[in-house]
BARO-683980 format. One line per field, with one value per residue (C-alpha): residue number from 1; residue in three letters; x, z, y. Coordinates in nm, 2 decimals, decimal comma, always signed. Example, Ala and Ser with C-alpha at 12.3 -4.5 7.8 and 13.67 -1.06 7.14 Angstrom:
# residues 2
i = (1 / 2)
aa = (ALA / SER)
c1 = (+1,23 / +1,37)
c3 = (+0,78 / +0,71)
c2 = (-0,45 / -0,11)
//
This chain:
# residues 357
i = (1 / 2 / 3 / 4 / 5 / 6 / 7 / 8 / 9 / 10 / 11 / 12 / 13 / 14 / 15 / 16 / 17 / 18 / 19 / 20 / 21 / 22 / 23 / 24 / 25 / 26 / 27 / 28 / 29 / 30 / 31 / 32 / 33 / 34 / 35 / 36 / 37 / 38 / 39 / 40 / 41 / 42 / 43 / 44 / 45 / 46 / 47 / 48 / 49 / 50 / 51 / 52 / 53 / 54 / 55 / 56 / 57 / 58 / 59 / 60 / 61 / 62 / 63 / 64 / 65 / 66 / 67 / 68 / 69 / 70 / 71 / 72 / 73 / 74 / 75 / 76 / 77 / 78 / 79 / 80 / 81 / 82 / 83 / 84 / 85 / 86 / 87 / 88 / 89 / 90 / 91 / 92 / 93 / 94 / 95 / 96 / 97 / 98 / 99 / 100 / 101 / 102 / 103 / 104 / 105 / 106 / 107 / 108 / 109 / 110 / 111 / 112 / 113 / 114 / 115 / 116 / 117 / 118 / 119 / 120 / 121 / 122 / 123 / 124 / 125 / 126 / 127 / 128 / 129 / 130 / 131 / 132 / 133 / 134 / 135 / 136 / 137 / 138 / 139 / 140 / 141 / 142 / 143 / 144 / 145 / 146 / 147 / 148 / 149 / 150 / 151 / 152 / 153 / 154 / 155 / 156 / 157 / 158 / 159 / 160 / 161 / 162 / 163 / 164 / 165 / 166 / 167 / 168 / 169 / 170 / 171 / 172 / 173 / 174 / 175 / 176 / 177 / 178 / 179 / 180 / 181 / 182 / 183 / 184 / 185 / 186 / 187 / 188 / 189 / 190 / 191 / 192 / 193 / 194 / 195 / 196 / 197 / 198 / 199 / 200 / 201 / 202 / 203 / 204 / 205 / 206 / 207 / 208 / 209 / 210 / 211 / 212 / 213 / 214 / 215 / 216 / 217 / 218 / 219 / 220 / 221 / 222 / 223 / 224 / 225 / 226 / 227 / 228 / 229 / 230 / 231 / 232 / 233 / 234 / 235 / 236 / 237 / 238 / 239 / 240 / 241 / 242 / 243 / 244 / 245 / 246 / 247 / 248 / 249 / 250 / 251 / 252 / 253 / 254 / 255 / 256 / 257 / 258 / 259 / 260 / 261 / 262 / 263 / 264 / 265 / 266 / 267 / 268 / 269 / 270 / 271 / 272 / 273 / 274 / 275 / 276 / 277 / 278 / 279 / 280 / 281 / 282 / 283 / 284 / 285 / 286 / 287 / 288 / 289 / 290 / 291 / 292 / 293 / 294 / 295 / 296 / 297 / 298 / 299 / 300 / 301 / 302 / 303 / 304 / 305 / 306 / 307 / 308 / 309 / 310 / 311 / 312 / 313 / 314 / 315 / 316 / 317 / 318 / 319 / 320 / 321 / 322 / 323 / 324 / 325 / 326 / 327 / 328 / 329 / 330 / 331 / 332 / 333 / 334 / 335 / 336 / 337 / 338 / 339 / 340 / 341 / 342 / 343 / 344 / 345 / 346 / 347 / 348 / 349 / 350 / 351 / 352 / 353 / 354 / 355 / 356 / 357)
aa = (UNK / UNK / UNK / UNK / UNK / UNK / UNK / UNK / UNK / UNK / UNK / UNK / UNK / UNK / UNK / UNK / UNK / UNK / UNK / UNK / UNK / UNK / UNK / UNK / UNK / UNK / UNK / UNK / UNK / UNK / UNK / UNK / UNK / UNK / UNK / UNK / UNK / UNK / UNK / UNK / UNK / UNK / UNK / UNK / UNK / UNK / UNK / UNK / UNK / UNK / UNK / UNK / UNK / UNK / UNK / UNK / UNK / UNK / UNK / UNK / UNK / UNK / UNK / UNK / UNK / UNK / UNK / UNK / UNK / UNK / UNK / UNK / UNK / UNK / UNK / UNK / UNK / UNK / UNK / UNK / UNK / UNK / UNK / UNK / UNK / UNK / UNK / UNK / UNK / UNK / UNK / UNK / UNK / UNK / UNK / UNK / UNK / UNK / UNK / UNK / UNK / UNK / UNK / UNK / UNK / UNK / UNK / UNK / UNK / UNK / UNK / UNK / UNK / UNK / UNK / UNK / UNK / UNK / UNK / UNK / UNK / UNK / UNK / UNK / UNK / UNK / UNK / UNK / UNK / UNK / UNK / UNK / UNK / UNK / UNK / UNK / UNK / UNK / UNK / UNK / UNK / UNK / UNK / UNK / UNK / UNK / UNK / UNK / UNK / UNK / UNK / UNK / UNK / UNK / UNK / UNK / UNK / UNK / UNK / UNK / UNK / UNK / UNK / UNK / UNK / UNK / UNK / UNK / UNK / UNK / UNK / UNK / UNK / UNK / UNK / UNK / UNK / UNK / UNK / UNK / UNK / UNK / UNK / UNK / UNK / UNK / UNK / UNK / UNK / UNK / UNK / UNK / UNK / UNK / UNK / UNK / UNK / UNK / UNK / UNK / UNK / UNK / UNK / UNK / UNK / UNK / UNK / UNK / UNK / UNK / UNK / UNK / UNK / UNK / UNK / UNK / UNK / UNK / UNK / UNK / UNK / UNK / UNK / UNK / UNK / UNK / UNK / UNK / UNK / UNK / UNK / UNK / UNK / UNK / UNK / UNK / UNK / UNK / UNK / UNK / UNK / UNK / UNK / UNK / UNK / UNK / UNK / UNK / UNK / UNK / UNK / UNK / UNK / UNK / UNK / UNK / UNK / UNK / UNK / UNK / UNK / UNK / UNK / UNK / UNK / UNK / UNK / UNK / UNK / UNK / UNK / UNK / UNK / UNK / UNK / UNK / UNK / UNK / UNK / UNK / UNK / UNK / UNK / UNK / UNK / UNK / UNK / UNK / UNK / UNK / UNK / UNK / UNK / UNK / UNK / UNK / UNK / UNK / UNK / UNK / UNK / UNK / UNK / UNK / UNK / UNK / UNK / UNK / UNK / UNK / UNK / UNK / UNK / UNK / UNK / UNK / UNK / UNK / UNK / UNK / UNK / UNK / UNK / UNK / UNK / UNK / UNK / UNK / UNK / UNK / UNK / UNK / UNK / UNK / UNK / UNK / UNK / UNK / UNK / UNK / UNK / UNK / UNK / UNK / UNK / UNK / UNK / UNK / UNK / UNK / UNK / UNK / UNK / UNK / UNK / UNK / UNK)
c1 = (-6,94 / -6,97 / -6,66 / -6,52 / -6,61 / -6,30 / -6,30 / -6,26 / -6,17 / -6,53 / -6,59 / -6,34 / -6,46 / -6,88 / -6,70 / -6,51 / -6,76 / -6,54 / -6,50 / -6,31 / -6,03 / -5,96 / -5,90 / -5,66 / -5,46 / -5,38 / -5,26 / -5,03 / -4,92 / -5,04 / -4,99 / -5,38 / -5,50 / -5,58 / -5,41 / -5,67 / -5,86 / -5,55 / -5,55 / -5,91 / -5,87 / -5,59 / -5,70 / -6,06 / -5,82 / -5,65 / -6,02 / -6,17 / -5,85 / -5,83 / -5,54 / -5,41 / -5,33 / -5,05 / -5,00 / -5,37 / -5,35 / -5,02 / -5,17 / -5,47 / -5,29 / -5,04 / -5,32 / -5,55 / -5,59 / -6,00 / -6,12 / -6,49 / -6,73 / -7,05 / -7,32 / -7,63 / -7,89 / -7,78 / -8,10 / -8,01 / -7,83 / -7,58 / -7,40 / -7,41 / -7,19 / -6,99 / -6,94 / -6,82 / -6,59 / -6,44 / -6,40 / -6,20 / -5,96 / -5,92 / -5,99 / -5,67 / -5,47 / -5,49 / -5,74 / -6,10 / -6,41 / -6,63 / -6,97 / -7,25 / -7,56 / -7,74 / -8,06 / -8,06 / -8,08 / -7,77 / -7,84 / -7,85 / -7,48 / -7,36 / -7,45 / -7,27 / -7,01 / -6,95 / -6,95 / -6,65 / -6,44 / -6,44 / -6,22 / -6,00 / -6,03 / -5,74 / -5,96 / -6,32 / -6,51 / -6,82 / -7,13 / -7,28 / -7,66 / -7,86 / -7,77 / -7,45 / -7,24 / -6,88 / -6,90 / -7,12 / -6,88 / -6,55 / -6,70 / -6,74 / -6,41 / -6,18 / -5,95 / -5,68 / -5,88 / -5,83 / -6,17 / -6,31 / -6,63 / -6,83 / -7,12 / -7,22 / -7,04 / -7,10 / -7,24 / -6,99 / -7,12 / -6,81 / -6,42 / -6,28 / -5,96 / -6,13 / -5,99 / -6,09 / -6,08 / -6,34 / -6,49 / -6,77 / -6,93 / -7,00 / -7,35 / -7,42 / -7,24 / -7,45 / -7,76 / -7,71 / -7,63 / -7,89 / -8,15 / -7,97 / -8,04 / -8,39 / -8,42 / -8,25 / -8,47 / -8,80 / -8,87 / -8,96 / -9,20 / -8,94 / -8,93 / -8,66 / -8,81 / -8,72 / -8,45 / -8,41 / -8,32 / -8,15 / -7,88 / -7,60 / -7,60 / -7,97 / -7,94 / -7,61 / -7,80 / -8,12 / -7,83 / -7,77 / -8,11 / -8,17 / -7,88 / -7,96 / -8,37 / -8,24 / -7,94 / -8,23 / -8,47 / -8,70 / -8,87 / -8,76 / -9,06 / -9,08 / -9,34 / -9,11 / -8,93 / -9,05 / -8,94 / -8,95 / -8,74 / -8,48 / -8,64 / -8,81 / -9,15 / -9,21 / -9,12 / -9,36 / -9,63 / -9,62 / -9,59 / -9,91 / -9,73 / -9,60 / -9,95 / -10,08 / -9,82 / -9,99 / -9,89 / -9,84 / -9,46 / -9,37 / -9,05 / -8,88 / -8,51 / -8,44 / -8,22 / -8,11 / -8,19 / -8,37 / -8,61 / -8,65 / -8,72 / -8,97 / -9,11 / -9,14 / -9,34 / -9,62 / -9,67 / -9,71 / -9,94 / -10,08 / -10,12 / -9,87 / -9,59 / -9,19 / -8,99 / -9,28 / -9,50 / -9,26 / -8,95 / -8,73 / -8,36 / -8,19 / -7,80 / -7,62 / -7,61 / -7,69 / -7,66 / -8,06 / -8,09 / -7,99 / -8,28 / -8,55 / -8,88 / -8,79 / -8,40 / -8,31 / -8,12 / -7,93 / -7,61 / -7,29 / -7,14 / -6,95 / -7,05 / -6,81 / -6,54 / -6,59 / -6,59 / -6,21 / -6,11 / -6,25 / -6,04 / -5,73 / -5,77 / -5,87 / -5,54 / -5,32 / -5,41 / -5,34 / -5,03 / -4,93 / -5,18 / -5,01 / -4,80 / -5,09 / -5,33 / -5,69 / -5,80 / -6,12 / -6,20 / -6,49 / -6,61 / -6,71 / -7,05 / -7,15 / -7,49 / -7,57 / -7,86 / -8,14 / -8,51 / -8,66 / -8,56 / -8,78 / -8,81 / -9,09 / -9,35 / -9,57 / -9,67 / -9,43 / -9,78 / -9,81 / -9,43 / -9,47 / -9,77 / -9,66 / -9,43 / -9,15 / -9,23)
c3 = (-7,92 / -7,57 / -7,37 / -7,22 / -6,83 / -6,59 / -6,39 / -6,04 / -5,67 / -5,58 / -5,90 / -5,79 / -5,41 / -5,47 / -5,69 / -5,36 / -5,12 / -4,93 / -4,85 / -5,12 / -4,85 / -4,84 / -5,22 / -5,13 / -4,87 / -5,11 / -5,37 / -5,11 / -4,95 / -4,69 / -4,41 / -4,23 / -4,53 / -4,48 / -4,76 / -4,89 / -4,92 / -5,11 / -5,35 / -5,40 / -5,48 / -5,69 / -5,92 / -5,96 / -6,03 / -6,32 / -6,45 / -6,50 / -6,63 / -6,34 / -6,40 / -6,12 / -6,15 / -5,86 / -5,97 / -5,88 / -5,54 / -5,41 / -5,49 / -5,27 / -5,00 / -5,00 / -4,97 / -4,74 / -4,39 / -4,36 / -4,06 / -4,08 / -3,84 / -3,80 / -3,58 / -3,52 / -3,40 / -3,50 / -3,39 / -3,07 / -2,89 / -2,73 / -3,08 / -3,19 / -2,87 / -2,91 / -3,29 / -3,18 / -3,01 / -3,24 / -3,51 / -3,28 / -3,21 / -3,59 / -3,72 / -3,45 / -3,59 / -3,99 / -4,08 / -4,21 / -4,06 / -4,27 / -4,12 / -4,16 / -4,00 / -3,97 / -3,83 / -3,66 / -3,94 / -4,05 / -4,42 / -4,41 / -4,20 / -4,47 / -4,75 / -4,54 / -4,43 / -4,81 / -4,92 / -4,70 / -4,70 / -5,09 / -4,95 / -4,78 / -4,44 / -4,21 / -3,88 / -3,86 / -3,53 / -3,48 / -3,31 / -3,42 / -3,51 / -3,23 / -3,30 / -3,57 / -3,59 / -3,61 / -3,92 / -4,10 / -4,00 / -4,11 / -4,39 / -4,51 / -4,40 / -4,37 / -4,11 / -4,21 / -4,14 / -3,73 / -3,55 / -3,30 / -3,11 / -2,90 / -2,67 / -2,79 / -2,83 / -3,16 / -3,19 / -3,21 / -3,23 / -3,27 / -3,23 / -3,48 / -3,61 / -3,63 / -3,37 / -3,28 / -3,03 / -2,78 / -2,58 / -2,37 / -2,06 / -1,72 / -1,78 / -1,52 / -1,24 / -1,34 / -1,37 / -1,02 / -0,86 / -1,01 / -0,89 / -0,55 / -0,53 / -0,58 / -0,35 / -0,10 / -0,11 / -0,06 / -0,36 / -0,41 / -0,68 / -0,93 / -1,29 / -1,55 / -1,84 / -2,24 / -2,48 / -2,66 / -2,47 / -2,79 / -2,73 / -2,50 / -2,36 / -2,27 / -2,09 / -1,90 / -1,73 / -1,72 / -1,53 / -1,27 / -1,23 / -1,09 / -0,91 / -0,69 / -0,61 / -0,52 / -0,35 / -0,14 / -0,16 / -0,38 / -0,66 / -0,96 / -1,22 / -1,58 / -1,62 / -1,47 / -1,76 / -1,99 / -2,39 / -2,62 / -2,92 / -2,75 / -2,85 / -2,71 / -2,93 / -2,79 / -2,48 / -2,43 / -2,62 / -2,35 / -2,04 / -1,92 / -1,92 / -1,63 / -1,47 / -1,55 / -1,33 / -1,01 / -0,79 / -0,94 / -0,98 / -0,86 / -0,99 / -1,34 / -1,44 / -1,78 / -2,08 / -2,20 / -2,13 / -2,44 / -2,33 / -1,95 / -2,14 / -2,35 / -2,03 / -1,81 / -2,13 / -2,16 / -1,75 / -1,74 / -2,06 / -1,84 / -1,57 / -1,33 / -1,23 / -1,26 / -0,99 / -0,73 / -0,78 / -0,99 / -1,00 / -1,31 / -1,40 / -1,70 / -1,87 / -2,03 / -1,95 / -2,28 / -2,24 / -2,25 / -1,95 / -1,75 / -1,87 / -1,92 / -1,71 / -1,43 / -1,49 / -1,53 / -1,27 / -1,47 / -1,47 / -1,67 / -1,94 / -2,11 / -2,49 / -2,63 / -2,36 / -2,51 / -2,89 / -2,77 / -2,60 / -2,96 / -3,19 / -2,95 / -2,90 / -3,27 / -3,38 / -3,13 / -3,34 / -3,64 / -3,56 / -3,45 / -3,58 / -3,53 / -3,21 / -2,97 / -2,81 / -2,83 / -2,61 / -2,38 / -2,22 / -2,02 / -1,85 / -1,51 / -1,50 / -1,25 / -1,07 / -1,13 / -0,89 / -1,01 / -0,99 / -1,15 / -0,87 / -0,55 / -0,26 / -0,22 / -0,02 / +0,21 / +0,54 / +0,81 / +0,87 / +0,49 / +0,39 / +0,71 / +0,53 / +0,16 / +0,09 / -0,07 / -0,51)
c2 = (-2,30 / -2,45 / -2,46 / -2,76 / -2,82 / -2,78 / -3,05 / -2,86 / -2,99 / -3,02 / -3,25 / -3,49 / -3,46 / -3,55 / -3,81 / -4,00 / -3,86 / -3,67 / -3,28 / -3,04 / -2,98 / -3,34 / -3,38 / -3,02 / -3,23 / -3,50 / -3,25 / -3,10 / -3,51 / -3,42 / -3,69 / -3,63 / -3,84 / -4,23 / -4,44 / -4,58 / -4,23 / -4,08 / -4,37 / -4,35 / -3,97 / -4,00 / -4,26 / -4,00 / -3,73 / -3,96 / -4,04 / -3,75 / -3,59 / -3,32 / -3,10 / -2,88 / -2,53 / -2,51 / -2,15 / -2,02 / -2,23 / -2,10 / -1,72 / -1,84 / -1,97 / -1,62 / -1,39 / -1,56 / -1,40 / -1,47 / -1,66 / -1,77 / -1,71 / -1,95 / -1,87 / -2,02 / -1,76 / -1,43 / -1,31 / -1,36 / -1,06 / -1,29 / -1,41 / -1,07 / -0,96 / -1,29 / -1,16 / -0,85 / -0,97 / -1,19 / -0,96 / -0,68 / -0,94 / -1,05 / -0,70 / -0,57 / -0,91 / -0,79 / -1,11 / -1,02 / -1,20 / -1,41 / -1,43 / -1,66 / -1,80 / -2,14 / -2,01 / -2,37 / -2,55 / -2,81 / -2,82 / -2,45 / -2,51 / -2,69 / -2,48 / -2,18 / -2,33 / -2,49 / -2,16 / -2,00 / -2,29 / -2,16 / -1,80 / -2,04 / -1,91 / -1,98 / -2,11 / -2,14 / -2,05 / -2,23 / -2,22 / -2,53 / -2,55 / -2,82 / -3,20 / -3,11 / -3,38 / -3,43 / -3,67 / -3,40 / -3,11 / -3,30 / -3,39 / -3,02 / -2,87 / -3,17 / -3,25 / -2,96 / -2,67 / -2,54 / -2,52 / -2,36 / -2,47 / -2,31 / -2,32 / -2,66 / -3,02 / -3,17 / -3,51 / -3,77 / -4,14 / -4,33 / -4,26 / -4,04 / -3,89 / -3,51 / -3,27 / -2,96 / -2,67 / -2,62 / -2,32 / -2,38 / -2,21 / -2,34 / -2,45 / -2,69 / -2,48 / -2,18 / -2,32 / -2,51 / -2,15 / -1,96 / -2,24 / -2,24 / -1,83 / -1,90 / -2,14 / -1,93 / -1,61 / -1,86 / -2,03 / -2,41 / -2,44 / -2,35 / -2,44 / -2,48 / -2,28 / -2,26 / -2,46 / -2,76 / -3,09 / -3,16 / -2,91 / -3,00 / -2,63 / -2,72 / -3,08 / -2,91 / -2,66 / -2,86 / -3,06 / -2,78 / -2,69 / -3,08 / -3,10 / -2,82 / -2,94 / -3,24 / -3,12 / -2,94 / -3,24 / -3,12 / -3,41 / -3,33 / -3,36 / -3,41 / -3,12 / -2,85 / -2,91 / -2,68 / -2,67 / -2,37 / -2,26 / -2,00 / -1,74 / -1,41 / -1,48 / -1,83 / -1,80 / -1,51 / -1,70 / -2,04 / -1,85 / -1,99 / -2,35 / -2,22 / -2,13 / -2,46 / -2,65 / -2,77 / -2,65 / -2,30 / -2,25 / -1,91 / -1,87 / -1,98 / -2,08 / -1,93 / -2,12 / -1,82 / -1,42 / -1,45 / -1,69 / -1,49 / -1,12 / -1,28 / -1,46 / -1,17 / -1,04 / -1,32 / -1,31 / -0,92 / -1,04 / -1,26 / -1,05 / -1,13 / -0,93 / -1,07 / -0,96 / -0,89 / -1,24 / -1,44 / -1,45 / -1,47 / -1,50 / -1,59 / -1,69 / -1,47 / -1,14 / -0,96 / -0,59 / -0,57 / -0,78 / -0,46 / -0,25 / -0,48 / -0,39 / -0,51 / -0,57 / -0,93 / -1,15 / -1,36 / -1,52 / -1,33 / -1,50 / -1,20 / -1,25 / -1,02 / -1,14 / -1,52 / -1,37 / -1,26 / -1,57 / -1,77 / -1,58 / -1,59 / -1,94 / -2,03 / -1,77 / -2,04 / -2,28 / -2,17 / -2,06 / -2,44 / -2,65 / -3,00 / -2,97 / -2,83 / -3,09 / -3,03 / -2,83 / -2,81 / -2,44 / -2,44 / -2,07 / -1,98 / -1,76 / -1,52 / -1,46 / -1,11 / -1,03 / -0,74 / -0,67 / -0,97 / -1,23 / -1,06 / -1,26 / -1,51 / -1,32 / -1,59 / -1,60 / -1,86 / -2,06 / -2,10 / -2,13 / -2,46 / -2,58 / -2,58 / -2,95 / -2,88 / -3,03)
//
């Protein structure tokens, strides 16, 4: 004999087309909710005959203490320091760390992030995947739920009610240093190598890296303006983009140290030699940027320093989730200077003759 189905919270949200901790906020009166949504919820509720069970929700609520954790690439070395670093501070705080990964993909976000909000985490702490919206996210964790966003701004195309925390780094800063470091040992025919101009992390420092050739009146061209995935594997696989460029660039700006270790691969693949004929420096500062071959210039972000700062400022939150404005942190980076970024070696007649572009 088949039991009856339980009409459950997500039932009643795919019902109104909003998120499951949107139908939980009406059920607790919650003042976040529009009018109109709570009628529109309520009379659902009364249709399909949902009954609540106060009982097993106030035993959720007592013995919650996870905060989830949603990365994009966990492949990269960078997330898996900023991890780190947010689970010492949760771990030292008595919460438990709920970890998942969008491998760039938003369905794939959804799906994960659907699947924690089912523990009832306390926070979430997100590293949104490229393009992520904030319609999309609000729409799988509600407006209750304190969040934490890093690296990346979500989309957001019109005015909305969502708020949220943000942590970001000093992109455009950093990238406009590293370029002007560059440009200070000799180099002109620089180019801005790797990430998605999709990503707001990418068009900030593509940002920098412009601001400081024209800041030094250099054209900026499209070309220089290379695009890979962030990754180690395609970035080492298009290095010769980079030789093609007329004229020959002789030193590259990185998106990430990612992109500049598997660079400095496909032009010793190539041939050439980073840090003594090219010159390459990246952002970051993943502990392997320190004993790559050469060692990577690069600029320091402190991943496992940032994973801190998250969960400290996502554990602010929660403890005052109402009365806090939102909040905007964005990170000074530091130029760490190693083997990889050699001075340009020409000849003063040569250096005169070569036009700056």
């Amino acid at each position: 004999m088949n039991r009856p189905h339980r009409i459950t919270l997500n039932d009643i949200a795919r019902a109104c087309g909003v998120s499951r901790s949107t139908v939980s906020l009406v059920l607790r009166g919650s003042p976040l909710v529009h009018a109109n949504t709570r009628q529109q919820v309520e009379a659902e509720m009364r249709r399909q005959g949902y009954v609540y069970n106060r009982a097993a929700a106030t035993l959720r609520q007592r013995v919650s203490t996870a905060v989830a954790l949603v990365i994009n690439d966990l492949s990269n070395p960078f997330f898996a320091d900023f991890a780190a670093g947010v689970d010492e501070v949760l771990g030292a705080k008595g919460y438990v760390t709920l970890l998942g990964s969008s491998n760039e993909s938003r369905t794939k976000q959804r799906q994960v992030l659907g699947s924690l909000m089912e523990h009832n985490p306390v926070g979430i702490i997100l590293s949104p995947a490229e393009t992520s919206s904030v319609d999309e996210i609000e729409l799988v964790i509600g407006k209750e739920t304190p969040l934490l966003v890093f690296n990346r701004q979500l989309v957001e195309t019109q005015p909305s009610g969502f708020s949220y925390d943000f942590l970001g780094l000093g992109n455009r800063a950093g990238v406009r240093a590293a370029t002007e470091y560059l440009l200070s040992i000799g180099h002109r025919h620089i180019a801005f190598y790797g990430g998605h101009a999709d990503s707001s992390s990418c068009r900030e420092r593509r940002a920098g890296y412009q601001d400081a050739l024209r800041a030094s009146g250099i054209e900026v061209k499209a070309e220089w303006l290379i695009e890979t995935t962030p990754t180690r594997l395609d970035a080492r696989a298009q290095a010769d983009a980079l030789l093609a460029l007329e004229p020959a660039a002789t030193a590259a700006v990185c998106y990430n140290d990612a992109v500049a270790l598997g660079l400095m691969l496909g032009l010793t693949q190539l041939g050439r030699h980073p840090g003594n004929d090219f010159a390459v420096i990246g952002f970051d500062d993943i502990p392997e940027a320190a004993v790559g071959i050469p060692p990577l210039s690069t600029m320091n972000a402190d991943p496992r320093a940032r994973g801190r700062q998250a969960a400290e400022l996502l554990l602010q939150r929660v403890s005052d989730p109402l009365q806090m404005e939102r909040r905007s942190v964005i990170v000074d980076v530091q130029l760490i200077e190693r083997e990889s970024t050699s001075p340009l070696v020409a000849a003063p007649a040569e250096m005169a003759a070569s036009p700056p572009g």
